[in-house]
Each structure stands twice: as C-alpha cells, then as structure tokens.
PAGU-693991 format. One record per residue (C-alpha): residue number from 1; chain; x, y, z. Coordinates in nm, 3 decimals. Example, Ala and Ser with C-alpha at 12.3 -4.5 7.8 and 13.67 -1.06 7.14 Angstrom:
<pts>
seq, mol, c1, c2, c3
1, A, 1.230, -0.450, 0.780
2, A, 1.367, -0.106, 0.714
</pts>
This chain:
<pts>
seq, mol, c1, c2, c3
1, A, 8.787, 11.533, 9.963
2, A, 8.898, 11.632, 9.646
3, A, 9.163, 11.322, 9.574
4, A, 8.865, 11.099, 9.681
5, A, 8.667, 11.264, 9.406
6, A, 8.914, 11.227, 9.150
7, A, 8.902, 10.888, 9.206
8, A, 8.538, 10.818, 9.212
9, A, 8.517, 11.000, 8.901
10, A, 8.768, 10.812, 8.761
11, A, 8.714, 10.472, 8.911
12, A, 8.702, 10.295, 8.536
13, A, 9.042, 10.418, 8.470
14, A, 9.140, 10.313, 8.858
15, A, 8.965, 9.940, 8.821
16, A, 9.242, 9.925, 8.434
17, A, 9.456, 10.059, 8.632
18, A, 9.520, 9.878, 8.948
19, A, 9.400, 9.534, 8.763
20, A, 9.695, 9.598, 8.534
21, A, 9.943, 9.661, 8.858
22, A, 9.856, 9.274, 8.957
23, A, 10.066, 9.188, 8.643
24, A, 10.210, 8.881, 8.599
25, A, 10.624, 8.889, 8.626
26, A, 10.769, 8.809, 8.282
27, A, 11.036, 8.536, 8.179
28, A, 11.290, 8.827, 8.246
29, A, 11.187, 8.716, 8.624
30, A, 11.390, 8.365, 8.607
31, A, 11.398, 8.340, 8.978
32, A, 11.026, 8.375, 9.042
33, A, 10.808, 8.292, 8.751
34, A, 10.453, 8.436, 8.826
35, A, 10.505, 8.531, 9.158
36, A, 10.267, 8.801, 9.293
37, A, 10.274, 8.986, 9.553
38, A, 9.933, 9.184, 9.568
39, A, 9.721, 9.165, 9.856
40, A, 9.813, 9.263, 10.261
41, A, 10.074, 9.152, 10.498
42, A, 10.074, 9.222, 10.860
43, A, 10.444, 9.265, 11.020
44, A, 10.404, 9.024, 11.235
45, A, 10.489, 9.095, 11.593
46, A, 10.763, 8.856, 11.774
47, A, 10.560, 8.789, 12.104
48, A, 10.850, 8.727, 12.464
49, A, 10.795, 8.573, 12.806
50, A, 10.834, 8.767, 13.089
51, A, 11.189, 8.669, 13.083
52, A, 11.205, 8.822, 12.752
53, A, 11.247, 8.480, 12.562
54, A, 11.091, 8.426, 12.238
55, A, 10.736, 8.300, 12.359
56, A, 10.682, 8.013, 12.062
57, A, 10.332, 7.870, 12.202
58, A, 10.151, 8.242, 12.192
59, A, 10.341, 8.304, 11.814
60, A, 10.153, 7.969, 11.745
61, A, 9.822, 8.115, 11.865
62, A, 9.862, 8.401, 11.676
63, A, 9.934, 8.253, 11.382
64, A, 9.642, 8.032, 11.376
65, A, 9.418, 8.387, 11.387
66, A, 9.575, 8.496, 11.106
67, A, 9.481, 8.189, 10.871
68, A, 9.106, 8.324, 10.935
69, A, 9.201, 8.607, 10.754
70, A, 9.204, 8.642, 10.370
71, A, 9.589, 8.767, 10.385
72, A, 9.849, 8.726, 10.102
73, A, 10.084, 8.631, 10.325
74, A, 10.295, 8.731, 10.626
75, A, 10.606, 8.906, 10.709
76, A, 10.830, 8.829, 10.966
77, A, 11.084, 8.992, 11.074
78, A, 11.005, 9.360, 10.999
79, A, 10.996, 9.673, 11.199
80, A, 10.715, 9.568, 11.381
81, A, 10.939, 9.196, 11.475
82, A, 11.123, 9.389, 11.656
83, A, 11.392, 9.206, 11.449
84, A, 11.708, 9.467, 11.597
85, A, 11.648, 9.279, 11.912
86, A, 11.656, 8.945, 11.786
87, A, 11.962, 8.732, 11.749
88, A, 12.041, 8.556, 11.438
89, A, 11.922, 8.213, 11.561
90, A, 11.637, 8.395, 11.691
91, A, 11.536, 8.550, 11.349
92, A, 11.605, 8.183, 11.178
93, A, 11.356, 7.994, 11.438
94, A, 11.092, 8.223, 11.417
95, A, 11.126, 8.187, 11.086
96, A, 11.147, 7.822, 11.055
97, A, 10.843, 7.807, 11.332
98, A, 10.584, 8.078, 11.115
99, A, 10.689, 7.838, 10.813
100, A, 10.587, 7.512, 10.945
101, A, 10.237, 7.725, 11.069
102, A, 10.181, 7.884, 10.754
103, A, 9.854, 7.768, 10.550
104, A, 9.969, 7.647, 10.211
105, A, 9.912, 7.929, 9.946
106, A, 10.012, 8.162, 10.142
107, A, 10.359, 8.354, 10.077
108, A, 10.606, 8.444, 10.320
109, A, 10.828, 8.727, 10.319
110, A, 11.093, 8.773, 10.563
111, A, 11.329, 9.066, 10.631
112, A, 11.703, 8.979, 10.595
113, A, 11.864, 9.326, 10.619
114, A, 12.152, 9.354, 10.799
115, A, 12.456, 9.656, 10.807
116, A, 12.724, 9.529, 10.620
117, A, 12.636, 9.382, 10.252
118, A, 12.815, 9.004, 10.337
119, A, 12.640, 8.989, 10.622
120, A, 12.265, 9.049, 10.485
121, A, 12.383, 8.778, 10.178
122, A, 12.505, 8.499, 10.482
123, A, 12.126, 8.593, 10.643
124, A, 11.917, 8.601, 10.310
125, A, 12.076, 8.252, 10.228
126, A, 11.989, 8.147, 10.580
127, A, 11.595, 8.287, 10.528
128, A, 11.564, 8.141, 10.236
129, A, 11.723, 7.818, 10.335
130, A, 11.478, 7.842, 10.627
131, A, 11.160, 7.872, 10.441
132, A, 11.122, 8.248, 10.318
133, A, 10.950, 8.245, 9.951
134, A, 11.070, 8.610, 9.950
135, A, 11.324, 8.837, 10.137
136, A, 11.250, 9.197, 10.241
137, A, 11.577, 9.389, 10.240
138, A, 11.600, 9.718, 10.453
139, A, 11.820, 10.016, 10.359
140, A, 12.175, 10.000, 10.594
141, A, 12.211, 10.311, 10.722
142, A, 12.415, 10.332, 11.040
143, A, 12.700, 10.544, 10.840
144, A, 12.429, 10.713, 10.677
145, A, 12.641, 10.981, 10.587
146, A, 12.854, 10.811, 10.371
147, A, 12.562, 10.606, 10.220
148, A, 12.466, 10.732, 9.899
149, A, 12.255, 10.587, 9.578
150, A, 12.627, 10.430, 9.438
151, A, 12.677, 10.221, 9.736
152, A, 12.320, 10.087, 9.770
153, A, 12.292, 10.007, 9.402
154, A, 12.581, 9.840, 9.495
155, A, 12.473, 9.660, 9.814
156, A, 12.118, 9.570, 9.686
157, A, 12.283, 9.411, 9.349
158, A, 12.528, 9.194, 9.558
159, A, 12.258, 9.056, 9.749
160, A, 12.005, 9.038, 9.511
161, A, 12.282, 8.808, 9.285
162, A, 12.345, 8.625, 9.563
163, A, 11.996, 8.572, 9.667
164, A, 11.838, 8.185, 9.605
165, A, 11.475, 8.391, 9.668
166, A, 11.325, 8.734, 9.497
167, A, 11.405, 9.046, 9.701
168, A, 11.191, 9.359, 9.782
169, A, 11.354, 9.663, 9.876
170, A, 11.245, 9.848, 10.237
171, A, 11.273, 10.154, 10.212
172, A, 11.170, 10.309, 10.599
173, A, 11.303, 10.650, 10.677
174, A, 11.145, 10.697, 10.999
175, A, 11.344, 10.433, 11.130
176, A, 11.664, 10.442, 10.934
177, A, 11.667, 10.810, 10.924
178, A, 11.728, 10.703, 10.524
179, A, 11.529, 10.684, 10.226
180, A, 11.601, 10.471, 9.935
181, A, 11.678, 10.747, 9.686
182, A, 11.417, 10.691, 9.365
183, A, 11.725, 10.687, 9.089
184, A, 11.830, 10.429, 9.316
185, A, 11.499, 10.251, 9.334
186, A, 11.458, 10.319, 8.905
187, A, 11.809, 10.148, 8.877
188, A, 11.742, 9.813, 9.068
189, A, 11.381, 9.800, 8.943
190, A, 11.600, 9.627, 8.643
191, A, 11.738, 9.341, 8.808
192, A, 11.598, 9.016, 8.717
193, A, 11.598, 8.897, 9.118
194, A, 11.404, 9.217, 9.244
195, A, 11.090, 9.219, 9.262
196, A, 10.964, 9.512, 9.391
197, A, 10.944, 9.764, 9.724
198, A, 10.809, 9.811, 10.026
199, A, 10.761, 10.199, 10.028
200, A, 10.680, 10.332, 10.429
201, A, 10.769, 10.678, 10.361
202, A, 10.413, 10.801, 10.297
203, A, 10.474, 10.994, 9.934
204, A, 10.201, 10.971, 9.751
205, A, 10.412, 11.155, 9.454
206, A, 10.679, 10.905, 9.490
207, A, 10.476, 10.600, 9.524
208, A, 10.321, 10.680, 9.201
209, A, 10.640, 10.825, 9.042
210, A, 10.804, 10.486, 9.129
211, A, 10.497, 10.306, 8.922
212, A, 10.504, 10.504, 8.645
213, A, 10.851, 10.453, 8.607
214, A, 10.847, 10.098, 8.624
215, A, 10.597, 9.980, 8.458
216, A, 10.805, 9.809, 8.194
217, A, 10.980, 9.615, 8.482
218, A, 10.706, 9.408, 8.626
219, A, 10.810, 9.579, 8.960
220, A, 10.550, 9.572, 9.201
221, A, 10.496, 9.862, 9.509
222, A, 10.397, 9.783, 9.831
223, A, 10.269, 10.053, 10.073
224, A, 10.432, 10.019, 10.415
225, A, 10.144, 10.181, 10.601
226, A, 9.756, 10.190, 10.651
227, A, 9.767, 10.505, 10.705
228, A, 9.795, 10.586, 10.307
229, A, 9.683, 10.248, 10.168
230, A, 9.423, 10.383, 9.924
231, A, 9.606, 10.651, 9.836
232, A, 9.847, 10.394, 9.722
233, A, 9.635, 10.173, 9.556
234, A, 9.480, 10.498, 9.361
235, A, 9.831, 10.537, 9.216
236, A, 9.905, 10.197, 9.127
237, A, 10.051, 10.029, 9.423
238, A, 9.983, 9.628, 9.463
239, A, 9.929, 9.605, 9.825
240, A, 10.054, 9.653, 10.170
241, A, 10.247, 9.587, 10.496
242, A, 10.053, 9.736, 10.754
243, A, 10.117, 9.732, 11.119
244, A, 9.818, 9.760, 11.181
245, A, 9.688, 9.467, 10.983
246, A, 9.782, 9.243, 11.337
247, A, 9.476, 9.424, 11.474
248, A, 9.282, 9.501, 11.193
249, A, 9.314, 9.261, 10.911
250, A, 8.968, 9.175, 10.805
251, A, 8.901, 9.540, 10.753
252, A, 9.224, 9.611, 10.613
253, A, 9.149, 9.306, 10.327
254, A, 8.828, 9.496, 10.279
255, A, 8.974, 9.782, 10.219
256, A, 9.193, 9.659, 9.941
257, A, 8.873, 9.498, 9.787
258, A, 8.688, 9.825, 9.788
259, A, 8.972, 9.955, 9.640
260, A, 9.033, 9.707, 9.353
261, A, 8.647, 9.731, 9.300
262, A, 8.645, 10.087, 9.259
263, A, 8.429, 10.163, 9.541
264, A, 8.610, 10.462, 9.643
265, A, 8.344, 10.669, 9.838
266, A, 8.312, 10.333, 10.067
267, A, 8.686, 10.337, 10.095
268, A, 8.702, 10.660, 10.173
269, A, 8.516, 10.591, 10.485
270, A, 8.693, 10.316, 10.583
271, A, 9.058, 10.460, 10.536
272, A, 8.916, 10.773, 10.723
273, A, 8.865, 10.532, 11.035
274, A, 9.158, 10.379, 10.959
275, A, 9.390, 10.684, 10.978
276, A, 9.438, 10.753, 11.381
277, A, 9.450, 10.409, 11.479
278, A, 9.762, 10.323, 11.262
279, A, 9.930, 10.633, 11.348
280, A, 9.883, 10.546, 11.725
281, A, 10.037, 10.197, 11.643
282, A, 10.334, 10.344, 11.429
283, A, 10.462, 10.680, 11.418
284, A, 10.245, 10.817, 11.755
285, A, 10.329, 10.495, 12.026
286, A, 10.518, 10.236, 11.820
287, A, 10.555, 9.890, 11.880
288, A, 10.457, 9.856, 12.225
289, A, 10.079, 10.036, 12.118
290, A, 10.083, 9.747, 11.875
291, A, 10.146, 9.488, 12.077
292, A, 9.898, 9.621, 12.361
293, A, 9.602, 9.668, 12.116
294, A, 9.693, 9.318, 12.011
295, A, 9.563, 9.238, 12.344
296, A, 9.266, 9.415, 12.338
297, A, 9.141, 9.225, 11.997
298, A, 9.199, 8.864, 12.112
299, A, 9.580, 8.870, 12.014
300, A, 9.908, 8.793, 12.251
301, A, 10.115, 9.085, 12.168
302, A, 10.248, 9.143, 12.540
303, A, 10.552, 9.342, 12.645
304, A, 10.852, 9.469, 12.394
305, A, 11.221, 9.355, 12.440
306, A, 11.427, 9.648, 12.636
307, A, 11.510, 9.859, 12.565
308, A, 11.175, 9.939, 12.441
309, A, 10.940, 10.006, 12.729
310, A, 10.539, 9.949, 12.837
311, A, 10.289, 10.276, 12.795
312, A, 10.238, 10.505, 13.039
313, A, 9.878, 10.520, 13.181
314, A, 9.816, 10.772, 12.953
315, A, 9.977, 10.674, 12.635
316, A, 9.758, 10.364, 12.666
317, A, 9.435, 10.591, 12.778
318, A, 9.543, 10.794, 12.432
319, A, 9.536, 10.460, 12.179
320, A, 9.210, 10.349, 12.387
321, A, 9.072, 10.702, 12.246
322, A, 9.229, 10.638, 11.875
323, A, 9.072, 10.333, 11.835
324, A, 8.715, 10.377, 12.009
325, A, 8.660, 10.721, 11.894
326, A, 8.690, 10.550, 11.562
327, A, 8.435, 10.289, 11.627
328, A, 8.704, 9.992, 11.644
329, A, 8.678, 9.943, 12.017
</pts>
C-alpha cells in the first residue's frame, strides 16, 4: 500500500518520468535509428500436434487474435516457446511463419540464445535473416560455474558485433539458475548494437538501479513478468514480456496505459488481480498452465513437448481458482 501511495502522490514526477524512458535512441544507435521498444509482448507459445509436431495452422489462429490486440509486438522464441525443445529449423520456421502473419507496425523480437557464443552468432544471423527486427539473447549458463561477468561481457559483445539486428539481453534466473550480473549489464548498456534488457528476475531495486544507471545510454528495460509490471514502470522500465499477456493482453495493454497515465490507484487494482494468475502461469505451474488457460480464453495452447508434462487434476483445479477467484474466469 505504501509503494502505491508513493506513486499516486508522485504521479507528475512518474508521467516525466516514464514519458522520458520512451526516449528516442540517439545516432550513437547506428544499427537501429529510432527504434522503440515500449509497450507489451506476449512470449508467444509454440502450439504441437498430438504427434508433437509444430502445429502451423493453430500458430496461424493464434496469431490472428493477437493483431486484435494493441501489442508492440511479439516474441517468439522465449521461455514460454518452449524454444529448448525446438530444433534449429524449427526455431527458423516459426519464425519465418509469425513474420509473414505479423501486422505491419508491429516489431518482432526473437530469442537467439544458444550455449556456446559461435553458435548464438550462426542463429542470430539466421533470425535476423529470417525476419526478426530484434534478437533477445539469453544468459548461457550450463557451466554456470565458470561463467562470470568477464566471459559474458565477452559473449554478449561478440554477438552483439556480429549481429545484422539490435540485441536485448535476457536475463532469467529462474530458469538459468543465472543472473546477468548488473556491472555486467552497466558495461554492455554501452554498445552501440544493444539496446536494452529483458529483466525476469523480479528486483524492483535492480530494475530501477539498471535505469538510473543508464540513462545516458538510451538503454531501454523491459520487465519479464506481470507479476511486477507496475512496479517496473514506477521505476522507469519501458514495457514488458509477460507470459501472461497470451491470456490476458487487453488488460495487460491497459495496464501499461494506466500506468503511463499516472492512474496509479486504478493500476493498483488491476496489477492486484493480476498477481496470482501470472504466478500460476510462470513460477507456480509453468508452461503447460499457460498453454491450458490458453484454452480456456479462446486460444490453442494444447499440450507441451516431453519432457514437459499435462496438469494433474488438481494443478489444473488450482489455476481454475487463480484465475476465477480473481474475476478473470
């Protein structure tokens, strides 16, 4: 109650505020003149066929439901993509396919991380050459122990000057069991081919740390969650990539326009409702909640590829509960 205070009270200094994070890259930015990224992504999910194929005619369908909704742009090929199960051709057609759907004006950001550093450059030339207007980079991390802020300056700069499009750094411990460490993040927030970060951590502190800090650089923060959206936008963040955007979307756009407007007690309310739902979709249930409240709001989202597996009776009694106790359902 109290942060939502501080924020009504100061909502002049958070309408300056946030209207000055939707800045305008400088000429330092070479590679993408003007390009903005404020506004929300959904993840997009990658939906299969019961033989587990990539199921092209329901990512069609879904597609068209998304260009009713006043959405930046899309992301494929993040967490939610399930992109660890895809193969590389896999990851290029969907690609290619979401790009030939894709409304014109709309961006699209696709995730090209891979382990080694040559491979993510081969598959960030192949994104790019495939449509991407952006590449979203995640943290390697299965030698975690022997990855430190040296090596993924060093990895992130490699691929970033090798990259024909603008990167954003991923930074998602909860999956990578890694988080991009911020002298890390300050460091590459220099480079004339990064644009910004996509922050699903869920520090507030370090959200806002990571503004303030880079405020010089036209580098622009994305939160990775609904979950902590306005919290994010209250300290200077441009936008999101939310998971749950593939079920909510209209509400999380208005959410992002209460916020912008400074009509924080009405987006208090709304992130309130917001706050179970995504967790059951994320952090609670994962994926396969996604993709089954998908189905429940007019969506295909349909089964996960193994090794991932369906609810339980209960788990799927439990995200029924998340989302009707909140009024969503």
């Amino acid at each position: 109650m109290l942060s939502a205070r501080l924020c009504r009270s100061a909502a002049p200094l958070c309408r300056g505020a946030l209207g000055g994070a939707r800045r305008t890259p400088s000429r330092r930015r070479a590679a993408a003149p003007g390009l903005d990224l404020s506004g929300i992504y959904p993840p997009i999910v990658t939906p299969f066929t019961a033989r587990e194929d990539v199921d092209y005619q329901k990512l069609e369908e879904n597609l068209q439901k998304y260009a009713q909704v006043p959405f930046k742009g899309l992301v494929v090929h993040g967490s939610n993509g399930e992109y660890p199960y895809l193969t590389e051709e896999e990851r290029v057609e969907v690609l290619k396919a979401v790009r030939r759907s894709l409304p014109t004006g709309k961006l699209l950001m696709a995730g090209s991380g891979c382990e080694s550093t040559r491979a993510t450059i081969q598959l960030t030339e192949k994104m790019a050459a495939a449509g991407a207007d952006v590449v979203l980079v995640v943290t390697p991390c299965f030698y975690k122990g022997k990855i430190d802020s040296h090596s993924l300056i060093r990895h992130f700069t490699q691929v970033a000057d090798s990259s024909p499009v603008p990167v954003v750094l991923y930074s998602v411990p909860a999956n990578t069991g890694l988080e991009l460490p911020l002298d890390a993040v300050l460091h590459l927030s220099q480079h004339p081919n990064i644009l910004g970060i996509k922050d699903s951590g869920g520090d507030i502190t370090r959200i806002g740390l990571i503004v303030h800090k880079t405020k010089t650089q036209d580098f622009q923060v994305l939160a990775g969650s609904a979950g902590f959206l306005m919290a994010a936008y209250c300290v200077g963040a441009v936008g999101g990539v939310c998971a749950l955007a593939n079920v909510l979307g209209q509400e999380l756009c208005e959410l992002e326009r209460l916020c912008m407007s400074g009509c924080w007690e009405e987006a208090r309310v709304l992130q309130q409702r917001l706050i179970e739902p995504n967790a059951a979709v994320t952090r609670k249930l994962g994926v396969p909640a996604l993709k089954q409240a998908m189905e429940w709001f007019g969506y295909h989202g349909g089964a996960a590829r193994s090794p991932l597996q369906p609810l339980t009776r209960a788990e799927t009694q439990q995200l029924r509960e998340d989302f009707s106790s909140n009024g969503w359902l």
